[in-house]
Phi, psi and omega in degrees: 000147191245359174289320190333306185274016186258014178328274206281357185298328182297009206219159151206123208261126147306112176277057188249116165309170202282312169310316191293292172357284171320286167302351198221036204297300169318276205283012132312288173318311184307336177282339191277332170284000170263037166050147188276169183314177202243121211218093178196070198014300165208082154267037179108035224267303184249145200320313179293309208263321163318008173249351171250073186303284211311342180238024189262089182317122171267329214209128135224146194233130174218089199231129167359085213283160170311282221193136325298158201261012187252005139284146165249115173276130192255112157280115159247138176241166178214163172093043190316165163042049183271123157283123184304328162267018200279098161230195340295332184281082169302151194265145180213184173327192175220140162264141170130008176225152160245112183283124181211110185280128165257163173210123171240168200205022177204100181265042179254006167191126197284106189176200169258116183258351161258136205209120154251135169253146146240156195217157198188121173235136179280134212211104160272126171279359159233093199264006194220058164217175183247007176268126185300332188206135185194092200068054116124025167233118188259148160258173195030054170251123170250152163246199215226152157225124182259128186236161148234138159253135160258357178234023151094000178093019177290332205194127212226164143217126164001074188275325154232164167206147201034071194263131199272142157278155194271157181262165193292142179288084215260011202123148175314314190277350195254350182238294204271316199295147172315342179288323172241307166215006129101028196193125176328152173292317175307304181308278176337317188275324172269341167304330198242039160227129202202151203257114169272176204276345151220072181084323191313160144312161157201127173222134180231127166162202174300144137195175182295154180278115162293002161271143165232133153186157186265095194306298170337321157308285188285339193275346175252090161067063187051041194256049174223140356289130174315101214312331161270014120125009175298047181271176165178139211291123173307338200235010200284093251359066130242167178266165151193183194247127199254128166258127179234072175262129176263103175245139174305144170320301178287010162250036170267323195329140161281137171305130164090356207257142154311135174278004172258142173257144190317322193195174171305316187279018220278142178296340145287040208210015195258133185239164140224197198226153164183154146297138174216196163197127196222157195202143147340131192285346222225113182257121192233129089000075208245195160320004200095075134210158181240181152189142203257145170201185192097152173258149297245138155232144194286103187261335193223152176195164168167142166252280149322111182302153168092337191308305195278331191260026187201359175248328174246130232272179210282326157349313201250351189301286196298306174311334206265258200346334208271333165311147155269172169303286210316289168341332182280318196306292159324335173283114183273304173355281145017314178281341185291284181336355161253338188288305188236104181256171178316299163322324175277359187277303163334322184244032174230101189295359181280347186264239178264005169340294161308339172300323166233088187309310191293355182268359188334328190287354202213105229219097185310133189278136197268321185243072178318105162081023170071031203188310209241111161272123223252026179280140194304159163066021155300167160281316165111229154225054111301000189253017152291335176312135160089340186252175206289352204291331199245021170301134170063031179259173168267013165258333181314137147332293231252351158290272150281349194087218212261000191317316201277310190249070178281304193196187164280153194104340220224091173263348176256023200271356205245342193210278194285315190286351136306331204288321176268355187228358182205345209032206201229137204259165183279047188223128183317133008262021189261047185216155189284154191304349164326108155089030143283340176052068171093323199248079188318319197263042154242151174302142168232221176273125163317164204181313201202108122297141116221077174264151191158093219239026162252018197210174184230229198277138179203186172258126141266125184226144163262128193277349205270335191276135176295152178291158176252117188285158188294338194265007190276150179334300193283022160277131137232156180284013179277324186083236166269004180288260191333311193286308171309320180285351191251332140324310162298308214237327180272143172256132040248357184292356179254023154283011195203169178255334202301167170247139182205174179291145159236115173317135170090006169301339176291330205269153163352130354288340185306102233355245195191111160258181187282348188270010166303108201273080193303337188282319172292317208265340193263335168316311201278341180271341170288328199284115091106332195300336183297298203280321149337309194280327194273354188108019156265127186240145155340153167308311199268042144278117112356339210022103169103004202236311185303162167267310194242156164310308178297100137295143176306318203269347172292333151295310165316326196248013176265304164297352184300120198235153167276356186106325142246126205239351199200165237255125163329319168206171202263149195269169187289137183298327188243133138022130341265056180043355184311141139297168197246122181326170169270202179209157174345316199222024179280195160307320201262045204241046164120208181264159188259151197215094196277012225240048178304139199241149181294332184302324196319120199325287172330307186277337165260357147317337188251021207353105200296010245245106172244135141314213183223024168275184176239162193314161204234346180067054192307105162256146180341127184282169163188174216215140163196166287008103166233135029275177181220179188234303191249347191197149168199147174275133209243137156202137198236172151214133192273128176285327190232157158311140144230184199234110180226143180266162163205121152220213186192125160227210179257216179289325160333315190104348191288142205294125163273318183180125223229117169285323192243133183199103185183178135291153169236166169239149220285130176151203189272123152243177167214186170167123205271151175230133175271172194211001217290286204293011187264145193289192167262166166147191197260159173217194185200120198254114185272124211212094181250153156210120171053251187261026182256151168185128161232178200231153155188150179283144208228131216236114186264112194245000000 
């Protein structure tokens, strides 16, 4: 079954039995007013590595590429929340880490068996301005040695070496102007899009953080979607720093594996993926110099979005950072943050369920099918163990051992703790209830491999399932959720038991492509839909009573949406699909600050000279396209009918044009300025209406 994994990434589980819970109802709350966890993926996630931005995994992504499609895109980012004006030292890679995508891909042995490393060093080319970039000379310019293993890191080689990173997207004048480097920021990003000597694709470098969600929300006290409908992405022009490699498919291949795959599900063909950062055990500390020496110890890591920063409680995030997957596999002490997680307590009304109202949609099953209960410190089906119902299943002893059926207590050991610790195999009960006639633990619709049971967290991806192209009706960003409803329910796939493509069979938890809203999708997996999609049908279905599954309450958690849903801007159609960081001096390069004062140079070139009449209650004026090339549309809005001027001059002050000068009346205008005989350069568009006046600039390219 393939909803699983994207499940279990969301929680963080407090390890207080249930009973205690229960009797301790105050102080149970009390944990709950010190906020709930934070669900944003690896952002500042653990104590130590928030004192290391430079070594701090945010994100990895791992997916079927669009085009070409006999690739796999590996993304890993680092370097959370950079404001695009944080200079002068803008934050970029580090030197003195080691940066590492691992993969493994033979689960007949526990390890890595590909490992790309990047190393990175810094160079000013000018040490004597205080400007990062300055006639066509950068300072904190770093470049790259791209190294690859084929052998698990016994031996590593040079695939690109000393290759330049692109510089933070610090501004119009420091990237495009003859003053600074003299070249669109996109040019940049594609001159330093490159081929290694043995096929990957490769961008190293600034780009926007492809995650959204709204932290503001969730950091108050669960409040998503937020109950005043203000939502908004928390993460919304921040940066971040991209390692991006398009590696041909076969050379992700299990060694010995058909270079055709058997099928969509074929089991050789399932790799998995993470991240990492290791930095010299030893920091010596001179005059403004540093220096590292010792040997490497691994400080950051992720595979699963969210794991570290919301399934695992704060005690334990540096160690768990400090771990490989294999190693985590082993530590059981670990496991309990899956059996029963934290998140689920919320979405439980005998627990805390009222306490965060906004999750009301989302509602974990207490008696499933009349019997099974998945409420923390529940039984689950443990009480299945051992009997002919799970005989030949992936719950058999004699199938997986205990993994699955570890004990009484552990109801989520069945759904969220595979999802981060084995992924999930094409075997009853794990395929959707399509053609079970009733019976979760029968064979169904074939639905997911991506099993790989020698690590502990990672992106499990089956590369074998073909991409779902982007531009199509049936893409969504929901993933394998989307895919299971169209699985249930849409013909011709809910006609059949055979495996065939279902759209979004690509998408999250089956690896990560970036447009996947994991935040929604891992919500919906703590209330249950995994355990839905396979047949535990919601509480208020019946047997015997229901016509149908799709049940209210199996609606609620399907429509549960947080209020961000999508990417601040749209990723790019080609390699590596990343957005182009924002800048400095963009839109998102701070609060935008309309308010020219009569002292002001600028405000007085323009002659500020307001009247006494009275206001129209001016909303922000603003401009678009800027910078523009031949025209651009200026729009405001009036609260009242009023008496308004709009004109536009130059740097001078001298009058260029006066679109408006008349009464208006209250609502949205717009009006447009042509430029075509005008040089490039700033101008300045004036919005007087009585004792009001705002002013904005306007960048003519």
């Amino acid at each position: 079954m393939s909803t699983t994994p994207e499940a279990i990434s969301i929680h963080t589980i407090i390890p207080l039995k249930m009973k205690y819970l229960r009797k301790n109802i105050f102080a149970a709350l009390a944990l709950l007013l010190l906020g709930l966890p934070a669900l944003a993926s690896s952002h500042r996630e653990a104590p130590l590595i928030a004192d290391d931005p430079l070594a701090d995994n945010v994100d990895v992504y791992a997916f079927r590429s669009p085009n070409p499609q006999n690739t796999i895109t590996l993304i890993a980012t680092y370097v959370p929340v950079q404001l695009p004006q944080g200079g002068p030292n803008y934050y970029s890679f580090g030197e003195n880490i080691r940066y590492e995508i691992h993969v493994d891909n033979d689960p007949s042995k526990p390890g890595d068996e590909i490992i790309y490393r990047v190393v990175f060093t810094m160079e000013n080319e000018d040490p004597t301005t205080f400007f990062n970039i300055r006639l066509g000379k950068q300072n904190l310019k770093m470049r790259y040695t791209l190294y690859r293993s084929d052998n698990g890191g016994n031996t590593f080689i040079p695939i690109l070496v000393n290759r330049p990173v692109p510089p933070t997207n610090i501004g119009e004048r420091s990237i495009n102007s003859p003053l600074g480097l003299g070249q669109p920021y996109s040019q940049l990003v594609d001159r330093n899009t490159v081929y290694a000597a043995t096929g990957e694709r490769v961008y190293i470098g600034p780009a926007d953080d492809p995650f959204f969600v709204d932290l503001g929300g969730v950091f108050d006290l669960g409040d998503l979607p937020r109950q005043n409908g203000n939502a908004r992405d928390g993460l919304a022009c921040k940066n971040v720093s991209a390692i991006a490699i398009q590696v041909p498919l076969q050379v992700l291949l299990k060694k010995g594996a058909s270079r055709k795959p058997a099928n969509i599900l074929d089991s050789d063909y399932v790799i998995g993926v993470w991240a990492s950062a290791s930095r010299q055990q030893i920091r010596t500390l001179g005059q403004g110099t540093e220096e590292y020496s010792g040997p490497w110890v691994q400080v950051s890591r992720l595979g699963m979005p969210l794991t570290n920063e919301a399934v695992i409680p704060i005690g334990f995030k540096d160690y768990w950072n400090s771990l490989t997957p294999y190693q985590e596999l082993a530590d059981t002490q670990l496991d309990e943050f899956f059996y029963n997680p934290e998140l689920a307590l919320y979405m439980d009304d005998d627990l805390f369920g009222a306490a965060v109202p906004a999750l009301s949609p989302l509602r974990i099953q207490r008696k499933s099918l009349g019997m099974f209960d998945f409420g923390n410190g529940k039984d689950g089906l443990f009480p299945l163990k051992g009997t002919a119902a799970v005989a030949g299943t992936a719950l058999d002893d004699a199938v997986f051992g205990t993994l699955l059926l570890p004990g009484p207590g552990k109801p989520r050991s069945v759904d969220l703790w595979p999802a981060f610790h084995t992924g999930v195999p094409n075997v009853p009960p794990y395929q959707l209830a399509t053609g079970k006639n009733g019976n979760p633990l029968a064979a169904g619709k074939p639905f997911v491999n991506n099993f790989l049971p020698n690590g502990g967290d990672m992106l499990r991806l089956n590369m074998a399932v073909p991409p779902t192209p982007r531009n199509s009706s049936n893409f969504s960003t929901l993933g394998l959720i989307d895919a299971a409803v169209r699985g249930l329910t849409q013909a011709p796939y809910n006609n059949s038991t055979k495996i065939e493509f279902i759209p979004n069979m690509d998408g999250f938890p089956n690896g990560r492509r970036l447009e996947d809203d994991v935040t929604r999708i891992e919500l919906q997996a703590v209330s249950g839909v995994v355990l839905a999609a396979i047949g535990l049908w919601y509480d208020d279905f019946v047997p015997g009573q229901s016509n149908s599954p799709v049940t209210q309450q199996l609606i609620n958690v399907l429509t549960y949406e947080t209020g961000v849903g999508a990417n601040d801007v749209a990723f790019r159609p080609r390699f590596p699909y990343l957005a182009l960081p924002h800048a400095g001096d963009g839109e998102c390069g701070g609060t935008l600050v309309n308010d020219f004062k009569p002292d002001n140079p600028d405000a007085s070139l323009i002659g500020l000279d307001r009247g006494s009449v009275s206001s129209s209650g001016i909303v922000q004026l603003i401009n678009f396209p800027n910078p523009f090339t031949a025209s651009t549309t200026i729009r405001y809005q009036l609260e009242q009918d009023a008496e308004v001027n709009l004109s536009v001059f130059d740097q001078q002050g001298k009058l260029l044009a006066t679109l408006v000068n008349g009464t208006q009346s209250s609502g949205i205008h717009e009006a447009i300025f042509n430029s075509d005989k005008l040089p490039t350069g700033l101008y300045y568009a004036r919005l007087v209406s009585g004792s009001e006046m705002q002013v904005v600039k306007l960048f003519k390219q």
